[in-house]
N, C-alpha and C positions, 0 to 999 in steps of 0.2 A: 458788548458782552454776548447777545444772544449770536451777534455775525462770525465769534469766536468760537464759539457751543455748533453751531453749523460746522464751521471746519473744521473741528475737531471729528464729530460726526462723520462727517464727509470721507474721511482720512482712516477712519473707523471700521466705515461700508466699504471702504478698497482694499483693507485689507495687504496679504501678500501679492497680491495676483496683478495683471495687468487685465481689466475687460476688450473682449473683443471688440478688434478695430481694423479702420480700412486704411490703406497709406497708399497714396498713388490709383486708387483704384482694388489693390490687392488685401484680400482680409484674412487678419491675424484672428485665430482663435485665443481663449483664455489661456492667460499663460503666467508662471511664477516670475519675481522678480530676480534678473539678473542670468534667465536662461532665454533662448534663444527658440524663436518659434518660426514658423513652418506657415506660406500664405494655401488658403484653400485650393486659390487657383492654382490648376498645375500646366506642365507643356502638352498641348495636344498631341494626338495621336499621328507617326509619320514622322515625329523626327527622332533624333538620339536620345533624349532626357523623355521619352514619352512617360506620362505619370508621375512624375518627379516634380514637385512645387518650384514655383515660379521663382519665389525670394524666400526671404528670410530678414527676421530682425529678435532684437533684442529686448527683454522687459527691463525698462531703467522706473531706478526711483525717483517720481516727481511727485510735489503737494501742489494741490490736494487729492488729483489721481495720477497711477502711475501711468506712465504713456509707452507704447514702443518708438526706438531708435534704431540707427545705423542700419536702414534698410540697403540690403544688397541685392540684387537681379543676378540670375542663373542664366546662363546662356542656353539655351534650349538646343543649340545643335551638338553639343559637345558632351561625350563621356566620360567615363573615368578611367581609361585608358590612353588618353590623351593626356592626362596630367603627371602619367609616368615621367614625362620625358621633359615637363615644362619646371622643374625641381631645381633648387642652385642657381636661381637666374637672382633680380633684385629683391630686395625687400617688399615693394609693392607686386612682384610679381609671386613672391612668395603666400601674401596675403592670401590673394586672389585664386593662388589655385588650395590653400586652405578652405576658404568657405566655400568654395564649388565641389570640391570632394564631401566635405561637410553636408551641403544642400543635395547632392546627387548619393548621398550612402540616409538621405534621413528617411525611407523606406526600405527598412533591412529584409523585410521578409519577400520582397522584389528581386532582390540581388543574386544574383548569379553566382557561382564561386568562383570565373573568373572574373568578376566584379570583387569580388572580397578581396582575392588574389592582388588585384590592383593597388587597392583601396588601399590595403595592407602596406604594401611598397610603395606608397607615394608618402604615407603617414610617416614610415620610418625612413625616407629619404627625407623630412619636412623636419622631424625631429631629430637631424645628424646634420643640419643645413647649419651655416654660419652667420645667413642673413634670418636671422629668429628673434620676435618679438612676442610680446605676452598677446596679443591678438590672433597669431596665429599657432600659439601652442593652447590656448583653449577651443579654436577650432577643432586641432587636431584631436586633445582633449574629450571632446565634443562626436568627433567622428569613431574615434576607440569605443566610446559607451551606444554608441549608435550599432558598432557594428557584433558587437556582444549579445545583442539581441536575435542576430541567425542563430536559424538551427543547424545540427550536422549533417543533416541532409541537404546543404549547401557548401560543404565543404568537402574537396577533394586533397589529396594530397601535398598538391604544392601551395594551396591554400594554409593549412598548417605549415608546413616549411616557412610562408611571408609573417601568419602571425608569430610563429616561436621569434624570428627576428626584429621583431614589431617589440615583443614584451623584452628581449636582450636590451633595446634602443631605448624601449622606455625607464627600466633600470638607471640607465646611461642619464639621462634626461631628468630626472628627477631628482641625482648628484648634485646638477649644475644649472637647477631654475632661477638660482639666486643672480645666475648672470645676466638675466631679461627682467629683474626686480620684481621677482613671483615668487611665494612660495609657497601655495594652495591652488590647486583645481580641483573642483568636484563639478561632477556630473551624477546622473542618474547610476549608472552602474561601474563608473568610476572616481576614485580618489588621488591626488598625487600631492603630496608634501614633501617639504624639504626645511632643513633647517642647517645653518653652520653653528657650530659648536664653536664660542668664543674664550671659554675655559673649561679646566677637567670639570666629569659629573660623574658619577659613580655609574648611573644609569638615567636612561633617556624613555621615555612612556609615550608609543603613540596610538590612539582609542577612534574607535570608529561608535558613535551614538546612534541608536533608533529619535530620527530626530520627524517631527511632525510635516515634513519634506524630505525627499531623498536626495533633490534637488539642494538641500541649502546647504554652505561651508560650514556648518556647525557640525554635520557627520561626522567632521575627520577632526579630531583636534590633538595638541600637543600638551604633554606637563614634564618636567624634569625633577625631580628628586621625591615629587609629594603627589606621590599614589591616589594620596584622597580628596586632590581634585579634580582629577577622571572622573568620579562619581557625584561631583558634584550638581553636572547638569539636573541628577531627578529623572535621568529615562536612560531604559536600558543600554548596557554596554553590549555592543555586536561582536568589538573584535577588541583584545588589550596586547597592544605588544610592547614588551619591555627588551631594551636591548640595554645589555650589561658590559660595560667597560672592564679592559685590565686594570686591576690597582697601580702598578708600576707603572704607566702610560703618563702618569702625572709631572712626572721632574721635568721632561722635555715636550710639554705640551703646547708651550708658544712658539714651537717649531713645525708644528703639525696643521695646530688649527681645519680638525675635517671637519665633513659633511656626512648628514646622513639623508636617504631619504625613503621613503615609503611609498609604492604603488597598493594603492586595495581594491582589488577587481572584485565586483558584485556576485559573479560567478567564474564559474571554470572551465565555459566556450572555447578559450583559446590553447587547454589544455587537454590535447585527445589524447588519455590515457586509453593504451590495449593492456593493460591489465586489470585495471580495474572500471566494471561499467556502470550502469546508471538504470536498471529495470522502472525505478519508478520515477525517472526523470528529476531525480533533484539537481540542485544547485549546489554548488559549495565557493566558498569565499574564499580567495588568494591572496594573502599581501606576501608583499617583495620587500627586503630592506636591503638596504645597501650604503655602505660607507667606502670614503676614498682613502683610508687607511685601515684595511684587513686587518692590520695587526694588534688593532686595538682592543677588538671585538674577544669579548669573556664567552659570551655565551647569547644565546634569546631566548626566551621565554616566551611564550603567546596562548593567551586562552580567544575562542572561538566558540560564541552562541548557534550550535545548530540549529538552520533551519525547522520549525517544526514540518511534521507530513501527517496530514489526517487519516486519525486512524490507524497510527504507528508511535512506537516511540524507538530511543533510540538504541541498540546493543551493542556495539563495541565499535573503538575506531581506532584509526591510524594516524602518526603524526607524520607528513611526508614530505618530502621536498620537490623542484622539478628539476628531472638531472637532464640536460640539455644533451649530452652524447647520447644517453638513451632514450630519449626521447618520452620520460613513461615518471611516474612517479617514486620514489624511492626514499628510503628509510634510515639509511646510514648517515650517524651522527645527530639523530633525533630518538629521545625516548618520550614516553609517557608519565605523566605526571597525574595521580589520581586524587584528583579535586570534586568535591560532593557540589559545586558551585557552578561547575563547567568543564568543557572540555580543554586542557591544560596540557603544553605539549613543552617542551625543550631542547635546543637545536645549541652543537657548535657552530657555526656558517650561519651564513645569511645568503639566503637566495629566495624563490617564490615557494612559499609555506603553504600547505593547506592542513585541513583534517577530514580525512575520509571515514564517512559515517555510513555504518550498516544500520538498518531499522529493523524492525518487528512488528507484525500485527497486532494488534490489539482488538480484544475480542470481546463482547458484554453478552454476558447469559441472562435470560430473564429466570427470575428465582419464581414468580409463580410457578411455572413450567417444570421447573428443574424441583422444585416439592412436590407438586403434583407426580410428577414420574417418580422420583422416590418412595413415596409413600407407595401410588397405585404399584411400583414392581416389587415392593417388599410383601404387600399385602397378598397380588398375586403367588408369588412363592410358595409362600404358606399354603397359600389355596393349590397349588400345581404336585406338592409335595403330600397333603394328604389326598389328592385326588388318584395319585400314582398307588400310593399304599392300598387305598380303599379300593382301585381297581385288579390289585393283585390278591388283593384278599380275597375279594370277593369272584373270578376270574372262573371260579364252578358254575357259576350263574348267566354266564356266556361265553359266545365263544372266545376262542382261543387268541383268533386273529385278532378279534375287534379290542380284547384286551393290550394284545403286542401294540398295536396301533394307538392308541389312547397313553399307555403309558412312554412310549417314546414321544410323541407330543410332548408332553410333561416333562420329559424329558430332556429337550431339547430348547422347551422355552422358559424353565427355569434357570439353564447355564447361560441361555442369554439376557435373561434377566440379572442375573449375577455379575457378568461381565457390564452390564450397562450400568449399575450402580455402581460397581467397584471400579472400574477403568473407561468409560467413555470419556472423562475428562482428561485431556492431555497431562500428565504429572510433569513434564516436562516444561510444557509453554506455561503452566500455573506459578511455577516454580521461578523466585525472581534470579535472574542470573547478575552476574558479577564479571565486571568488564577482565578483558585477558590481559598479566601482566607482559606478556609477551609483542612487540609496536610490528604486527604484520600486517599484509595490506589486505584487507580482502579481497575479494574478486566482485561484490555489487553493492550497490546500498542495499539491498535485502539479506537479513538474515541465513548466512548459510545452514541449509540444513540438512545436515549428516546425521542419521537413524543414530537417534539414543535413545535408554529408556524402554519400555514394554507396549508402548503405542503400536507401532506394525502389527505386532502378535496378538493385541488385543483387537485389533480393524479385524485380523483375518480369521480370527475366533466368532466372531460375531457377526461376520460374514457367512461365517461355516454354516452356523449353529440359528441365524437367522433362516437362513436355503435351505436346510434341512428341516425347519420346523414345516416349510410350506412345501417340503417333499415328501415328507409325512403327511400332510395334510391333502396333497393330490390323494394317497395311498386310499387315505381313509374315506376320500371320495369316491374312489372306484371301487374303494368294498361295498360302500351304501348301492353303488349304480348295479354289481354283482346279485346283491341281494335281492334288491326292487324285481330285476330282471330272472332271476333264478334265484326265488327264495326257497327251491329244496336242494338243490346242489349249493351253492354260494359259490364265492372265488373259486378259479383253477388251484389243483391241489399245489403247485409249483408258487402260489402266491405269497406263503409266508418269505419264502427265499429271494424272489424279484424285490420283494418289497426291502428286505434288508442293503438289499445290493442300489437299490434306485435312493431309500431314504439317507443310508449314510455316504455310502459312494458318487452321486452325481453330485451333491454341492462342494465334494472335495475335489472333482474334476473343475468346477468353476471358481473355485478358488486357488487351484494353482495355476490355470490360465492370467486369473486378472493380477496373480505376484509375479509369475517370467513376463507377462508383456509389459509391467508399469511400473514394477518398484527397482532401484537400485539403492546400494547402503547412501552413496553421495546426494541421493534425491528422491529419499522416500516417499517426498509429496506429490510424485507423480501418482500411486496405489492409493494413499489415505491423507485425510488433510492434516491441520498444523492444532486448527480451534478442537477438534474432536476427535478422536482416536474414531475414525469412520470412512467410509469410502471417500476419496477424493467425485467432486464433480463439476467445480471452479477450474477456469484457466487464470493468470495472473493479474487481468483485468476485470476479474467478480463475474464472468459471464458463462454460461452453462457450456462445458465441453462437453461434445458427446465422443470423444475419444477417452477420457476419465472412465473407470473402471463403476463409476455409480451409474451409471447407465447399461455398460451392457453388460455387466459382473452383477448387478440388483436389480435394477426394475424393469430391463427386459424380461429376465427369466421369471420375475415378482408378477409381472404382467401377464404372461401365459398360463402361470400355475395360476393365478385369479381369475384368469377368464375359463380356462376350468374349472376350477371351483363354483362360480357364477353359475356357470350352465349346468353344473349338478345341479346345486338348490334348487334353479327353476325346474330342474328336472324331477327333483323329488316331492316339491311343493304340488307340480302340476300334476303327479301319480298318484298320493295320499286325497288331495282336495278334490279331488276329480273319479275319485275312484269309485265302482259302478252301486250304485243307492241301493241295489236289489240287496248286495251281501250286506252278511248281518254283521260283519268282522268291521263294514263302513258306517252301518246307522247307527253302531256304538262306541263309535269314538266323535265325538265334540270340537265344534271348531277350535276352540280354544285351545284343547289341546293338540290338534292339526299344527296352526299358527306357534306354538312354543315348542313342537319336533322341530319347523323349519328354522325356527330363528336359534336354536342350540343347535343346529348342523351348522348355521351361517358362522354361531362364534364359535364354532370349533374349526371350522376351514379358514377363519383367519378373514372373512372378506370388509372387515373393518380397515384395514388397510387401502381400501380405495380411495379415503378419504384423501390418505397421501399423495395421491396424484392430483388429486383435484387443488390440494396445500400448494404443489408445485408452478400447477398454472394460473393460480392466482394472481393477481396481480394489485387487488383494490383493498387498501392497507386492512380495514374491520373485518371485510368476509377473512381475510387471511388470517388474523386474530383468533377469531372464530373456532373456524376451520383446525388450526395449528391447535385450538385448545379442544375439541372435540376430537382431535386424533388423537393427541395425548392421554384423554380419558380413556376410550377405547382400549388403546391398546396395551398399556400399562395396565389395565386393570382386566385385561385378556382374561387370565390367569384366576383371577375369582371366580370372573362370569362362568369359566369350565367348571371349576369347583361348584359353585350353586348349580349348574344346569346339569351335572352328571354324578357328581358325588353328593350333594345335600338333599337334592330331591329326589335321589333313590335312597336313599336311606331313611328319611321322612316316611318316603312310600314303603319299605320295609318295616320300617316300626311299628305305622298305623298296620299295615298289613298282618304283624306280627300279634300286638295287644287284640285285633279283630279274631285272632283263631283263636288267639286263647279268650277269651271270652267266649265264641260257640264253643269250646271244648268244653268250659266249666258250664253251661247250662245246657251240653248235650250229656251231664254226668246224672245216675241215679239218685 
């Protein structure tokens, strides 16, 4: 009993897998059962196969561990160029150049494209061959899913030419496996079944599972008439294809007696569509069906689980075929079918199927952030709005200039305060869209984006209205630097008119530079981004362009007018605090109130915004946190701090100043 309990155990701890072992000297890494593995050792350096593993074997099931078998030896002097022409010969020669293409393609990312080119052509001359057994159509098998793993920058032209003829063969091949007593090969990113139909069926169901190996036969399975036991395995369905029979097919059906079969390619390597491209490098899943009586065929059906992509979800797709004359994807005689379930397509014909899927960002706002700027730009408003009044009102009481100046501020940063409450959120990308009933193909997996909606106008409003607050803001500093400097003349007489000409006319000079050089209707994201109605300053890989208009359309010019700014304040800080002890206009004024002139000049020129840069070159997740929540404060609540430091506390000082005379009035009275 307990020697039972041991090998039970034993059997238990091995699992699917085969443990690493040496055979001849050569060592097999861990490998699953009934796939074929790859020895550490490879051919040295100086002959033809340099790099290319010595053997290969097979994971077989045996109690109480699994072991590997059928070790084969690679000849180290020989390529895969050689096996072109060694095709057609016997049976065991046929083997032999299977698992040597097989063993010399099992480093894909090594290969050359005239290596693939090869590969390609030996595979579909192996699988058009006469002397073919199930040994050498799961090499081949084996060698397809191996060679799916190049990328396109291993592939040249006539490369594509051998695979499109590779995937026709394999069509071909998948008819007639029943001839070599097969009718399942899986591999890692390929599938091949087949089945003969021995009486009519209305319809034929074949399913590709998420199965706990990619590797195992269970991926691909078959049901005929009963739907619901595809779903029975318990884990998701990848791919469902239903092919639907004529009704009338039936009376002469024991004359027929077809086949159908099914290729399911993991992805779409072998299909270089120039229509449609791939910006974030997805995959998509191909199956091929094909029967040896056309005529029988109603129709197909197939739903198809997209890949997920992080950080995206999906927005529209296309149901397509591959049209072999043109070489590219195509749409005729497939439509869409809108399933809340999946993505669900319908084709007359049978050929290789896909579904091309555009994506979408996906974007998360943090809502602290986003209440805090709400609130602080509502609050400011109010504050910027009776600051304006109270300085118009009151405008007897100084000058002229300093009035114009202070209420275009106000001006300026209340409209963009409006604008950022009411439109910095894209209405657009918030807005859930609704797949097109129209089956076109698009042009990338990324969402096309053609200017809809008031997003642009909003970027460049608040582009405008942003530039112009801090060109008014330069103004207001050169008026102060005017005064310090010539407090009995002030500004040149010519200075109300520059100022008008510099505050509203320069940031609409740089605003309509950063729309001619960045934005067009077809790709507005070049000018403003997709998450925020805002300057663009991301390329498509999340990394900082400085060709993007947020650099040299805002925080270039953001940067100069702040370092102007900067150099006032110290400049008028170092005038007032410094200023000579002997006059009496100095020993009566208090530091205190030294320190609250400078720091109402700093939030009136806006230099809270340096924080922003500092936001940018951050990089250590908390200070940024931080940072990002102290700018927020700042500047969202800009617009009070004016208010209390120019309107509250002269008024204050007006009142007391007021209730003070009239009190000496009434006890300077008889």
């Amino acid at each position: 009993m307990m020697m039972d309990r041991f090998m039970l155990l034993l059997i238990f701890l091995s699992g699917n897998t085969c443990s690493e072992e040496t055979l001849n000297g050569l060592t097999f890494p861990l490998t699953e059962i009934g796939q074929i593995s790859y020895s550490t050792q490879l051919c040295p350096p100086g002959t033809a196969s340099a790099g290319i593993p010595m053997a290969s074997a097979q994971c077989l099931y045996s109690t109480p561990f699994h072991t590997f078998g059928g070790l084969k030896l690679l000849d180290c002097g020989l390529n895969l160029e050689v096996f072109e022409s060694k095709v057609n010969g016997t049976l065991e020669e046929n083997i032999y150049v299977a698992y040597s293409v097989q063993m010399l393609t099992s480093k894909p990312k090594q290969l050359t494209s005239h290596n693939i080119t090869s590969a390609a052509t030996t595979v579909t001359n192996l699988l058009s061959a006469t002397m073919l057994n199930e040994s050498v159509a799961e090499s081949m098998v084996a060698t397809i899913s191996q060679l799916m793993h190049t990328v396109k920058d291993q592939h040249s032209e006539d490369t594509y030419v051998a695979l499109e003829s590779l995937t026709k063969t394999l069509e071909g091949f998948a008819l007639n496996m029943s001839n070599i007593n097969c009718s399942v090969l899986v591999q890692p990113n390929l599938a091949v079944q087949s089945i003969r139909l021995s009486k009519w069926t209305p319809q034929v169901q074949f399913y590709a599972v998420t199965g706990l190996s990619e590797n195992s036969p269970e991926r691909i399975g078959l049901v005929a008439n009963d739907a619901d036991m595809a779903f029975s395995s318990g884990r998701p369905i990848d791919l469902l294809l239903d092919i639907k029979l004529q009704n009338d097919s039936q009376k002469d059906w024991g004359n027929r007696n077809p086949s159908i079969g099914v290729v399911l390619y993991e992805n779409d390597r072998f299909f270089n569509s120039k229509q449609f491209k791939s910006e974030l490098d997805t995959k998509r899943r191909v199956v091929s069906a094909s029967l040896t009586d056309k005529s029988l065929l109603d129709n197909v059906e197939f739903t198809i689980r997209p890949k997920n992509i992080s950080g995206s979800t999906s927005y529209d797709f296309a149901c397509v075929f591959w049209d072999y004359a043109h070489r590219d994807w195509r749409t005729e005689g497939c439509v869409k079918i809108h399933d809340p379930n999946g993505v669900q397509c319908k084709c007359n014909h049978t050929t290789n199927f896909a579904v091309l899927v555009s994506f979408r960002a996906d974007y998360t706002y943090s809502e602290a952030l986003n209440w805090i700027s709400i609130v602080g730009c509502s609050l400011s408003i109010v504050g910027l709005v009776l600051t304006a009044v109270y300085q118009i009102k009151t405008r007897k009481q100084r000058g002229a200039n300093s009035t114009m100046l202070l209420v275009n501020i106000c001006l300026c940063m209340t409209t963009y305060y409006l604008l950022f409450i009411f439109g910095i959120n894209n209405p657009v990308q918030s807005s859930k869209t609704s797949v097109s009933e129209q089956n076109v193909i698009p042009s990338s997996d990324v969402q096309e984006k053609i200017d809809q909606g008031p997003c642009t106008a909003i970027t460049a409003l608040l582009q405008y209205f942003l530039l112009s607050t801090f060109a008014w803001n330069i103004l207001y500093a050169a008026h102060v630097f005017f005064l310090i400097r010539n407090a009995l003349n002030g500004p040149p007489r010519a200075f109300r008119t520059i100022a008008m000409t510099v505050g509203w006319g320069l940031p609409a000079v740089i605003v309509g530079i950063s729309l001619s050089a960045t934005y067009s209707f077809r790709d507005p994201l070049g000018y403003r981004q997709e998450e925020f109605c805002w300057l663009a300053s991301l390329d498509k890989a999340g990394r900082f362009d400085p060709k993007r208009p947020m650099l040299w359309g805002f925080l270039l010019p953001l940067a100069v007018m702040l370092i102007f700014n900067t150099s006032l304040l110290v400049y008028f800080s170092q005038t007032i605090c410094c200023a000579n002890p002997n006059l009496k206009s100095s020993r009566g004024t208090p530091m205190k109130k030294k320190i609250l002139s400078s720091f109402s000049l700093a939030v009136v020129l806006g230099l809270s915004w340096v924080v922003g840069y500092f936001v940018l070159i951050t990089h250590e997740k908390t200070l940024y946190i931080v940072l990002s929540v102290v700018f927020c404060l700042c500047n969202t609540t800009q617009g009070v701090q004016i208010f209390i430091l120019f309107t509250l506390q002269s008024f204050l000082k007006t009142r007391s100043r007021y209730k003070l005379d009239s009190k000496t009035e009434s006890k300077g009275e008889p």
